[in-house]
DSSP file (Angstrom, degrees, kcal/mol; ACC not computed):
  #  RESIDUE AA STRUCTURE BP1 BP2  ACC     N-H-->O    O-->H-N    N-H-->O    O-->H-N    TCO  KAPPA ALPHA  PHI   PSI    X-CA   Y-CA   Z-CA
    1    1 A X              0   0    0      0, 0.0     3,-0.4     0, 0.0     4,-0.2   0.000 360.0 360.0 360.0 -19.4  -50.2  -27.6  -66.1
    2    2 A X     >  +     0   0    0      1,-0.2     4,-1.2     2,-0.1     3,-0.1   0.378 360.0  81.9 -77.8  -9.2  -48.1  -30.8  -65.9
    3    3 A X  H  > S+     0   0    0      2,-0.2     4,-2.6     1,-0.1    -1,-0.2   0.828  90.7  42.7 -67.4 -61.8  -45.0  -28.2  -66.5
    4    4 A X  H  4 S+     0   0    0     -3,-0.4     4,-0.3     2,-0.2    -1,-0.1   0.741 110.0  55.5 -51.3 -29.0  -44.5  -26.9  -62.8
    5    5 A X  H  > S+     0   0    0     -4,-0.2     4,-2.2     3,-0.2    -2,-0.2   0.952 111.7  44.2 -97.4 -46.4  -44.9  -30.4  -61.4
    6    6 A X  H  X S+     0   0    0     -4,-1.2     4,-1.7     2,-0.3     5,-0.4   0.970 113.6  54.4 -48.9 -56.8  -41.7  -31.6  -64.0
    7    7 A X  H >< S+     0   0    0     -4,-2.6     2,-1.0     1,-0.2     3,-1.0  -0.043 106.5  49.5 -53.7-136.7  -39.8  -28.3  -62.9
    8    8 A X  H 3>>S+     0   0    0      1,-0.3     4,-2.5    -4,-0.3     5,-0.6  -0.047 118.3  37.4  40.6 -68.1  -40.2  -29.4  -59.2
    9    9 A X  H >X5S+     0   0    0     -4,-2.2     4,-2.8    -2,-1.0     3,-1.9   0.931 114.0  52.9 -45.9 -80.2  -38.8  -33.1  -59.9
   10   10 A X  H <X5S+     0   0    0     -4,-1.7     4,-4.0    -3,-1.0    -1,-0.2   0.691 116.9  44.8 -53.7 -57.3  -36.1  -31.8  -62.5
   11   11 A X  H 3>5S+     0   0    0     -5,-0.4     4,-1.5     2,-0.2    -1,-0.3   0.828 117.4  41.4 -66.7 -46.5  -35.1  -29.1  -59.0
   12   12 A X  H XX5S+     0   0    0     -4,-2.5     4,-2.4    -3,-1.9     3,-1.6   0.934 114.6  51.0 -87.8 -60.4  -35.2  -31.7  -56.3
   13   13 A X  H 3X<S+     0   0    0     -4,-2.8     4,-4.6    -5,-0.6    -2,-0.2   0.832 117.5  45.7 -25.3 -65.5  -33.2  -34.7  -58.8
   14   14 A X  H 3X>S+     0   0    0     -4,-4.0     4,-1.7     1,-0.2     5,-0.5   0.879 113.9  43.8 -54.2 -28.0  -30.7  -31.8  -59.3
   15   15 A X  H <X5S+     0   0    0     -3,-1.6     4,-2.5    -4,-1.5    -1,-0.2   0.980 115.0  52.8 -64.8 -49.5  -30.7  -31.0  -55.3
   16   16 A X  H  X5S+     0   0    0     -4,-2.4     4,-3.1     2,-0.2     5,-0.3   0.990 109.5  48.0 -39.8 -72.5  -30.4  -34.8  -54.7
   17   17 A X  H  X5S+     0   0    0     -4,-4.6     4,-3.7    -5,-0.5     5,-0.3   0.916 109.5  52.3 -48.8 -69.4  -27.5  -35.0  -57.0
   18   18 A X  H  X5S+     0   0    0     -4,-1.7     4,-2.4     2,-0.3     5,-0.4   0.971 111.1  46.7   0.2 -88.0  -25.8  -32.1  -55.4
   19   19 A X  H  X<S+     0   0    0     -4,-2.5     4,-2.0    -5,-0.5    -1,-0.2   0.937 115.4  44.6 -41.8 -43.9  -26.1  -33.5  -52.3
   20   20 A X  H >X S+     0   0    0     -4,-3.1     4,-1.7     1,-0.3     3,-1.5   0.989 107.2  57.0 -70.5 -53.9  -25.0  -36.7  -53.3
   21   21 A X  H 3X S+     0   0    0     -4,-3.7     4,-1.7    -5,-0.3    -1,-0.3   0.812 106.4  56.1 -36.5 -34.3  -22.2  -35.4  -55.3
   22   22 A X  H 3X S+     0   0    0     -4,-2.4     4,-0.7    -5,-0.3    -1,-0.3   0.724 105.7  48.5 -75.0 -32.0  -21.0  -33.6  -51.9
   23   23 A X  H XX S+     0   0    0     -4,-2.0     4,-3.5    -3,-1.5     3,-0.7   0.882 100.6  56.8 -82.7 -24.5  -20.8  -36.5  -50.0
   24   24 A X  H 3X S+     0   0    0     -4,-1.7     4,-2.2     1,-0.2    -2,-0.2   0.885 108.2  52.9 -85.8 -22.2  -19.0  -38.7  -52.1
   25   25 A X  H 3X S+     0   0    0     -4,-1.7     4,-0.8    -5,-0.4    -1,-0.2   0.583 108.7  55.3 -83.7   9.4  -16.1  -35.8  -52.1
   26   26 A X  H <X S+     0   0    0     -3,-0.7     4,-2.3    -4,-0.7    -2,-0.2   0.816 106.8  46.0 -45.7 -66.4  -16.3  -36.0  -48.6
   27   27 A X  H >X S+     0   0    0     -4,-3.5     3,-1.9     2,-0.2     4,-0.6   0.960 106.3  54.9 -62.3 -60.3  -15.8  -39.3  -48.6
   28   28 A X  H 3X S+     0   0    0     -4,-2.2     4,-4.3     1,-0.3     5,-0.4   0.853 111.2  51.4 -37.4 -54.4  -12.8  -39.3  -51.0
   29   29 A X  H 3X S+     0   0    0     -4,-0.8     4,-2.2     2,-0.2    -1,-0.3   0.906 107.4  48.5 -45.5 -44.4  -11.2  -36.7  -48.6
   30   30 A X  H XX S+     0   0    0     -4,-2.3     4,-1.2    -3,-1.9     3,-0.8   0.977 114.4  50.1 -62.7 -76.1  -11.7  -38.8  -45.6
   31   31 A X  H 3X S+     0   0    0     -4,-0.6     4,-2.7     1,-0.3    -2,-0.2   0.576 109.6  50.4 -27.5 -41.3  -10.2  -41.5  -47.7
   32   32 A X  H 3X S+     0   0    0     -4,-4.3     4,-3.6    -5,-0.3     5,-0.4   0.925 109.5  48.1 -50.8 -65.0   -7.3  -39.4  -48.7
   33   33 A X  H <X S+     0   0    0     -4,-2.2     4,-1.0    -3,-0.8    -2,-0.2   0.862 107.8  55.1 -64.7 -31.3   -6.4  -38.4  -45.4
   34   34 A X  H  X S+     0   0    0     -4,-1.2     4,-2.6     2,-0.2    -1,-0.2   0.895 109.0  46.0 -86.3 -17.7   -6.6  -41.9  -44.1
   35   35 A X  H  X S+     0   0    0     -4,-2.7     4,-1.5    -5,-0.2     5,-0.2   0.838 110.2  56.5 -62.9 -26.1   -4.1  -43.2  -46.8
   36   36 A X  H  X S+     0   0    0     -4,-3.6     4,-2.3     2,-0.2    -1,-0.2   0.892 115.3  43.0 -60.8 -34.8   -1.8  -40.0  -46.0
   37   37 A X  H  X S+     0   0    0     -4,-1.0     4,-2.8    -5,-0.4     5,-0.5   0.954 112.8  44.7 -90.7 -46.4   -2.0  -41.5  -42.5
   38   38 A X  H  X S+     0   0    0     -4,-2.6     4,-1.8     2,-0.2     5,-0.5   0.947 115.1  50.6 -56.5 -31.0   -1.5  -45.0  -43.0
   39   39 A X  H >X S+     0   0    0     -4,-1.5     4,-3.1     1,-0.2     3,-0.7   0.994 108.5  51.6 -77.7 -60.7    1.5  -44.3  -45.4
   40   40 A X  H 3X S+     0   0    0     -4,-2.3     4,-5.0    -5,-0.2    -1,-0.2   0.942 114.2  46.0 -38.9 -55.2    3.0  -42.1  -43.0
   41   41 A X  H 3X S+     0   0    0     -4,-2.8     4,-1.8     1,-0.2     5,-0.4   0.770 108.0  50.4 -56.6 -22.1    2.7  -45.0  -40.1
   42   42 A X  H <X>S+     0   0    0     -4,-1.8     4,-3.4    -3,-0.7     5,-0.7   0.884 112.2  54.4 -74.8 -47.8    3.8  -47.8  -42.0
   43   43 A X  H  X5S+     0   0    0     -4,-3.1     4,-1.1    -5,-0.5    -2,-0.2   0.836 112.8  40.0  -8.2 -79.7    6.8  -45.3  -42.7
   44   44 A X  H  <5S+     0   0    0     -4,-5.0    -1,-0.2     1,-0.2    -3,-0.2   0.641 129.9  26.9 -67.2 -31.5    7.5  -44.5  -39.0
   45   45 A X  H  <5S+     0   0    0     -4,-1.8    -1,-0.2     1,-0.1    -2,-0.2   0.478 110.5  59.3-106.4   0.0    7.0  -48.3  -37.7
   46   46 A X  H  <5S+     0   0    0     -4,-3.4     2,-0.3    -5,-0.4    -2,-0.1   0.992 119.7  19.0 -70.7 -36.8    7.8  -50.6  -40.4
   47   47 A X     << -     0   0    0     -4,-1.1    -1,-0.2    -5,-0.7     0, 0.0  -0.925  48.8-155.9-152.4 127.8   11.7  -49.2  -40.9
   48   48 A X  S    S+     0   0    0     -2,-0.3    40,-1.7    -3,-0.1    41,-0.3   0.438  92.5  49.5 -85.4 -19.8   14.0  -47.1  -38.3
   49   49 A X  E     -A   87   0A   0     38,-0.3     2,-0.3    39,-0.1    -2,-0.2  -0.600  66.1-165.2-114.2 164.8   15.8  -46.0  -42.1
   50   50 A X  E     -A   86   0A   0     36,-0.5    36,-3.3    -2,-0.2    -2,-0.0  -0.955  20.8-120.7-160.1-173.2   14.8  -44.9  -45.3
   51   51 A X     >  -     0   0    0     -2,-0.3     4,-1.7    34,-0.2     5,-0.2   0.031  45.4 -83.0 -96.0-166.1   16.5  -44.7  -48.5
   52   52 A X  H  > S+     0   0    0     32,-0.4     4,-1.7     1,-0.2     5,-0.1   0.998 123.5  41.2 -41.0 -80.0   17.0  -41.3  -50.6
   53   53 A X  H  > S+     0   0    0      2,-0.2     4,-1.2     1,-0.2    -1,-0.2   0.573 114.4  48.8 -50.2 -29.3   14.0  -40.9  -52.2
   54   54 A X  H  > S+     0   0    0      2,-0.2     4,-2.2     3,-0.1     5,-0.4   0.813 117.2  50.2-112.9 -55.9   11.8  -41.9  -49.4
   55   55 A X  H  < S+     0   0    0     -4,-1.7    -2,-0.2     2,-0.2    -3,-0.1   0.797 103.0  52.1 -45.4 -34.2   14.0  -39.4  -47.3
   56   56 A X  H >X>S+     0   0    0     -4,-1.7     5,-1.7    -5,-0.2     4,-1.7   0.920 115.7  46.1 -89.0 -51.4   14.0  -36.4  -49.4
   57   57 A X  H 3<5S+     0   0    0     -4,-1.2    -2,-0.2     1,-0.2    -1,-0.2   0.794 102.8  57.6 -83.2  -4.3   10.0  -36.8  -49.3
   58   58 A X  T 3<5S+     0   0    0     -4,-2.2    -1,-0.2     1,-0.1    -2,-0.1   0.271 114.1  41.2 -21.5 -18.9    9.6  -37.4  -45.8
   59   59 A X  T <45S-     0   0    0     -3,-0.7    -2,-0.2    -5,-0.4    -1,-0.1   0.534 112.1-123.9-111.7 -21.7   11.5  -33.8  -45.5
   60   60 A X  T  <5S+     0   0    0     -4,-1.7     2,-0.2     1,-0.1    -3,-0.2   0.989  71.1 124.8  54.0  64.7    9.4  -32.5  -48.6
   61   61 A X      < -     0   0    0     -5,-1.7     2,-0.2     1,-0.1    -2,-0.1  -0.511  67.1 -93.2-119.8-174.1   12.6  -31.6  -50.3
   62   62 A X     >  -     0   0    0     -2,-0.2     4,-1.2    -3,-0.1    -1,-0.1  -0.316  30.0-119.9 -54.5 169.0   14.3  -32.3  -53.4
   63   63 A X  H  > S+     0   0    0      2,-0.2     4,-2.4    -2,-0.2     5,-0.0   0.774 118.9  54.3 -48.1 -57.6   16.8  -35.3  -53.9
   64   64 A X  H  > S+     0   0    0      2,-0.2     4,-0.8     3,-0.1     5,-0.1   0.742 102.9  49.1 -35.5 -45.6   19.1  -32.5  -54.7
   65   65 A X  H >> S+     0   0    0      2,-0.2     3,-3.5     1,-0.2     4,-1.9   0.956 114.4  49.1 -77.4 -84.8   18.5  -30.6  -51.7
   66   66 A X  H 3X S+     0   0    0     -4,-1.2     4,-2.4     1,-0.2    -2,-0.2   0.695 110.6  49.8   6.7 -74.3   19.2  -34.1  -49.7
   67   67 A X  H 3< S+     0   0    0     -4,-2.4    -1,-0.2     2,-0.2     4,-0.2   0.441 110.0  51.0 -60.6 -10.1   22.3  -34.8  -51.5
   68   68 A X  H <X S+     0   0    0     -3,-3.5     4,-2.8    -4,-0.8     6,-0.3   0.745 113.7  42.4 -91.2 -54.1   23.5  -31.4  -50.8
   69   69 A X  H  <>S+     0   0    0     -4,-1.9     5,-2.6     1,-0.2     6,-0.8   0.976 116.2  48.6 -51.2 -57.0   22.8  -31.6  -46.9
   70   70 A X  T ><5S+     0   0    0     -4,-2.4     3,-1.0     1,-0.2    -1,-0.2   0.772 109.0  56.3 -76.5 -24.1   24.1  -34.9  -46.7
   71   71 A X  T 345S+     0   0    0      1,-0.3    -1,-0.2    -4,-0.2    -2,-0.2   0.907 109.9  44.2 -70.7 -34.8   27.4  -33.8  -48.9
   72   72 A X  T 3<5S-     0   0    0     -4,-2.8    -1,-0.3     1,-0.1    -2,-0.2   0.196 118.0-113.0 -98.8  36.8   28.3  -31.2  -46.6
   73   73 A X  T < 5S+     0   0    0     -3,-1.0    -3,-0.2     2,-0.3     3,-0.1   0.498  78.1 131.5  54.6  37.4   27.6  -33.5  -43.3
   74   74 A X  S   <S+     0   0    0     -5,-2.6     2,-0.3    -6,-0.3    -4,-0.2   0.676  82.2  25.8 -79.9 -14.2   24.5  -31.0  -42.4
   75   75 A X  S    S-     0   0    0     -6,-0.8    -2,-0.3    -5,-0.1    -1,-0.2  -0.993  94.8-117.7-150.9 158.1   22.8  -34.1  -42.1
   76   76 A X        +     0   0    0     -2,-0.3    11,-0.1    -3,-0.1     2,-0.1  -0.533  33.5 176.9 -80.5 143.9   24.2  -37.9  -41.1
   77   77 A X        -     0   0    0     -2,-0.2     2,-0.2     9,-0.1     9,-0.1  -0.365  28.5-124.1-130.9-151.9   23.8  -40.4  -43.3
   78   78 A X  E     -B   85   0B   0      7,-0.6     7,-2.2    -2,-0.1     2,-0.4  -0.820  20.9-148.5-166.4 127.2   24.8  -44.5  -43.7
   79   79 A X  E     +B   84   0B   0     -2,-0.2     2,-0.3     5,-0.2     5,-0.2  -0.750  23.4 168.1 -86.8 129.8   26.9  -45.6  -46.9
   80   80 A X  E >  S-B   83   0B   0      3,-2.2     3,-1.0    -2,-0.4     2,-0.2  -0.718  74.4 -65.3-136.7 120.1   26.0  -49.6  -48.3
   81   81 A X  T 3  S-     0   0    0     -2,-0.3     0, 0.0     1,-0.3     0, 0.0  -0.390 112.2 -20.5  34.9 -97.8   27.9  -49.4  -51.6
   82   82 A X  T 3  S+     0   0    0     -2,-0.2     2,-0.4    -3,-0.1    -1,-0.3   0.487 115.0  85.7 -96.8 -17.7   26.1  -47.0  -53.3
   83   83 A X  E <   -B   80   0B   0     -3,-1.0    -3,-2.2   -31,-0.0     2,-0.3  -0.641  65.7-138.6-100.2 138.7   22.9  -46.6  -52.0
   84   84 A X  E     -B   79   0B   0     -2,-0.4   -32,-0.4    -5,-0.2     2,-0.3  -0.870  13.2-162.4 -99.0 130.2   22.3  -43.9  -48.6
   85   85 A X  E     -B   78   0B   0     -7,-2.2    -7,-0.6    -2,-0.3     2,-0.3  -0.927   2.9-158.3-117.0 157.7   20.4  -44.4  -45.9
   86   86 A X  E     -A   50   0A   0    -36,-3.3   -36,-0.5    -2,-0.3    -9,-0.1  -0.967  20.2-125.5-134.4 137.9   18.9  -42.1  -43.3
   87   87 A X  E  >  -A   49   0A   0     -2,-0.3     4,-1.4   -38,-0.2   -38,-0.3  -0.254  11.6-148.8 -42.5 133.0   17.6  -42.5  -39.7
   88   88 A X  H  > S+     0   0    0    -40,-1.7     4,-0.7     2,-0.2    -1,-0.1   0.410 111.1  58.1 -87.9   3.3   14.1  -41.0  -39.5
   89   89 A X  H  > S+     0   0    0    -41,-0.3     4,-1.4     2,-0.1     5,-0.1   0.699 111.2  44.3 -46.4 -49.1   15.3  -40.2  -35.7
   90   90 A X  H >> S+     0   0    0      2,-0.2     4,-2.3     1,-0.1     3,-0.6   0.972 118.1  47.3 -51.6 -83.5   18.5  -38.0  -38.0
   91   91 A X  H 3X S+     0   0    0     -4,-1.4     4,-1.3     1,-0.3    -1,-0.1   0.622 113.6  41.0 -19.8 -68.3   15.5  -36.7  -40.2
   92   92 A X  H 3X S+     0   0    0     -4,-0.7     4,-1.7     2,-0.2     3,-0.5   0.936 118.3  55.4 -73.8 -49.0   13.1  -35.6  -37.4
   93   93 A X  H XX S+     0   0    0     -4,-1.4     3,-1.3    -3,-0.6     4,-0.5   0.981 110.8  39.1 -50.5 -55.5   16.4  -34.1  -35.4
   94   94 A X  H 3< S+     0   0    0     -4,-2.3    -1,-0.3     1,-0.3    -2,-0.2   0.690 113.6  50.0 -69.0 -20.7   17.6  -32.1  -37.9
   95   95 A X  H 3< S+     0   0    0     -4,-1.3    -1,-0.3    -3,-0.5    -2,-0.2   0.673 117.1  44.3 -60.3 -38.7   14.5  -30.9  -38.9
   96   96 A X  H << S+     0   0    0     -4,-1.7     2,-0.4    -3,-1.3    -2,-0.2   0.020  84.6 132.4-114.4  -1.6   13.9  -30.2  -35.0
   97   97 A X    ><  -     0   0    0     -4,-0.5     3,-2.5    -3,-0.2     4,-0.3  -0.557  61.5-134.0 -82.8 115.1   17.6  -28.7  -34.7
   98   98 A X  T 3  S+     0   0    0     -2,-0.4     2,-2.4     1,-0.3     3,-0.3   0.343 108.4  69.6 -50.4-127.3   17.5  -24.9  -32.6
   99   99 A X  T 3  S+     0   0    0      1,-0.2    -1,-0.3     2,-0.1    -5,-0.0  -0.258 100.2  42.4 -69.6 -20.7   19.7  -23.9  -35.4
  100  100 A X  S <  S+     0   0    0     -3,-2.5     2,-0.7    -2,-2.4    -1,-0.2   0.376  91.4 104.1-101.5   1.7   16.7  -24.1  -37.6
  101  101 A X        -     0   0    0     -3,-0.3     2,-0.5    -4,-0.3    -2,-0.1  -0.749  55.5-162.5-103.3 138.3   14.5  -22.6  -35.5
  102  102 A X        -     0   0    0     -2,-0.7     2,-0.2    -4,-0.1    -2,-0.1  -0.854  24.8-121.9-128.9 127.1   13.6  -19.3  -36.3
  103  103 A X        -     0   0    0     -2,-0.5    -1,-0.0     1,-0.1    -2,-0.0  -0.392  20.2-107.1 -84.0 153.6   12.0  -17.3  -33.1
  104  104 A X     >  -     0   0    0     -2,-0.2     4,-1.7     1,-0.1     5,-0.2  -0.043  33.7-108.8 -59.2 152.9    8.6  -15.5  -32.8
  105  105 A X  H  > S+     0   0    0      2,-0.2     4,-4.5     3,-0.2     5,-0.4   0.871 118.9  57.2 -62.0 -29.6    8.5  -11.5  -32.8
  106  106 A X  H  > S+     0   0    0      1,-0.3     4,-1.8     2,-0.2     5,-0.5   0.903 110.0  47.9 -69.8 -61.8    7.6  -11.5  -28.7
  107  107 A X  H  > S+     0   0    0      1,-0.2     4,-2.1     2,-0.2    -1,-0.3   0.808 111.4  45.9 -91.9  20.7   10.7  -13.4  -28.4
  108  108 A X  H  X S+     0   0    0     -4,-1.7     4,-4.5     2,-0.2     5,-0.3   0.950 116.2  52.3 -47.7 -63.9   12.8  -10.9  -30.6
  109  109 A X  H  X S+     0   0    0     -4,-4.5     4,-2.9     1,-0.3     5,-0.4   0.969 112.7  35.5 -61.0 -47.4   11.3   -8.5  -28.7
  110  110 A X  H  X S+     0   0    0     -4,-1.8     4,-2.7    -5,-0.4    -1,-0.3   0.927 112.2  60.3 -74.1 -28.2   12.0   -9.6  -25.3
  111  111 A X  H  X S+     0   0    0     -4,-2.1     4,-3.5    -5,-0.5     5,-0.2   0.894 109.3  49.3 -48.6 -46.8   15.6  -11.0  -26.4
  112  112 A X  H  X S+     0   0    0     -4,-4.5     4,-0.9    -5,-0.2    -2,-0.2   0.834 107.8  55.6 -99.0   8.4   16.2   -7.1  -27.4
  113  113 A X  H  X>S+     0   0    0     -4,-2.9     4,-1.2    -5,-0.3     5,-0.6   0.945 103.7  50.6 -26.6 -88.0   15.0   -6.0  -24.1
  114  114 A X  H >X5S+     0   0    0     -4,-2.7     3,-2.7    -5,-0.4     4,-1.5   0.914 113.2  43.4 -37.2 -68.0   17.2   -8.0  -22.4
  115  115 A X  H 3<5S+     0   0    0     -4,-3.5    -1,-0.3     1,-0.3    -2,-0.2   0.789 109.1  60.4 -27.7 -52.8   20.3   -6.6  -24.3
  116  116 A X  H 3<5S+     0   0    0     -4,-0.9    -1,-0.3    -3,-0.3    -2,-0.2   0.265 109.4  42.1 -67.2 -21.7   18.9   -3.2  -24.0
  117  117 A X  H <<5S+     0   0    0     -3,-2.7     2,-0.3    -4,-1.2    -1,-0.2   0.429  91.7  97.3 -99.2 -25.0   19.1   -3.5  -20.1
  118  118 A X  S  <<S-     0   0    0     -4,-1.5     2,-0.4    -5,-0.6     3,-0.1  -0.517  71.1-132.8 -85.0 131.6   22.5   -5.2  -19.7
  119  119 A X        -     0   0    0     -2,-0.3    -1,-0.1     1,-0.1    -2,-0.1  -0.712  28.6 -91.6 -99.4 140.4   25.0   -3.0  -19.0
  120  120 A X        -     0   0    0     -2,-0.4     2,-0.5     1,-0.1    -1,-0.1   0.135  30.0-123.4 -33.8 149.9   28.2   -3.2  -20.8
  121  121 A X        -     0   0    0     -3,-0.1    -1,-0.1     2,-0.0    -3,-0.0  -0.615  19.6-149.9 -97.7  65.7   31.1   -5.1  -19.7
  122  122 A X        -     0   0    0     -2,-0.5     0, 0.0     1,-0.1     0, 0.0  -0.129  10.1-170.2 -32.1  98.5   34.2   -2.9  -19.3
  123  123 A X        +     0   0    0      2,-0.1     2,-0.6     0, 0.0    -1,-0.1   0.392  69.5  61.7 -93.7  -0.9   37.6   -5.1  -20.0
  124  124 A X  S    S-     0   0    0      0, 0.0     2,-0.7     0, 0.0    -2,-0.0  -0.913  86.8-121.7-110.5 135.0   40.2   -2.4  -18.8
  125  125 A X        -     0   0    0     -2,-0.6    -2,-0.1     1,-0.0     0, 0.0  -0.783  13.3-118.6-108.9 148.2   40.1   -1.3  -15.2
  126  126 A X              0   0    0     -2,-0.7    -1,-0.0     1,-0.1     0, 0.0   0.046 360.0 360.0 -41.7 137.4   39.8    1.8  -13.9
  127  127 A X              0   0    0      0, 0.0    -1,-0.1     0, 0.0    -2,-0.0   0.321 360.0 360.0-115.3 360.0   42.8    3.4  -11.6
C-alpha cells in the first residue's frame, strides 16, 4: 500500500522540478535580453564611432559586405592608417536611407492609382 503514496511524491518532485526548471529558463532569458540591452547601450553612448567589426555587427552584416559598401562610397567612412571607422549616426542613416526603403502594397497600390489618373503630358502643340 505504501506504493501509491511513493508514486504521488515521485509525480509532485517531478512537477516541482518542472516548474523549477521553467523558471530558471525564464530567468536566463530575462538575463539574456538584459545583456543584449546593456551591450547595445554602452555601444550607442560610450563611442559616437566604431571600428569594422563592431560596425558590420551593429548592421548584422558580414565584414565583407561592409568592406564592399564602404569601397564603393555606399556608405562614409574615416581612414586612421589602416584601421576604418564608422559613425553610428552614418550606420543608423544609411540603414534609414528612402533608397532602402521598400513600400507597403497599399502604398504601391495607391502610387498606381495616382499614375492611372494623371493624364499624359503632351510635348508637341496642337495647331
Amino acid at each position: 500500500m505504501s506504493l501509491p503514496t511513493e508514486t504521488n511524491d515521485n509525480a509532485s518532485c517531478i512537477d516541482n522540478f518542472s516548474k523549477q526548471l521553467d523558471e530558471l529558463k525564464l530567468s536566463a532569458l530575462q538575463v539574456q535580453v538584459l545583456l543584449a540591452s546593456l551591450k547595445g547601450e554602452i555601444i550607442s553612448t560610450k563611442r559616437v564611432y566604431l571600428n569594422t567589426v563592431e560596425a558590420a555587427h551593429y548592421l548584422a552584416i558580414s565584414v565583407n559586405t561592409l568592406r564592399a559598401y564602404s569601397s564603393r562610397n555606399i556608405l562614409p567612412y574615416y581612414k586612421l592608417g589602416k584601421l576604418s571607422y564608422f559613425l553610428i549616426e552614418d550606420l543608423d542613416n544609411m540603414v534609414l536611407s528612402k533608397n532602402n526603403r521598400v513600400k507597403s502594397v497599399a502604398e504601391l497600390h495607391t502610387e498606381a492609382l495616382t499614375m492611372a489618373t494623371c493624364k499624359p503630358i503632351n510635348s508637341k502643340k496642337s495647331k
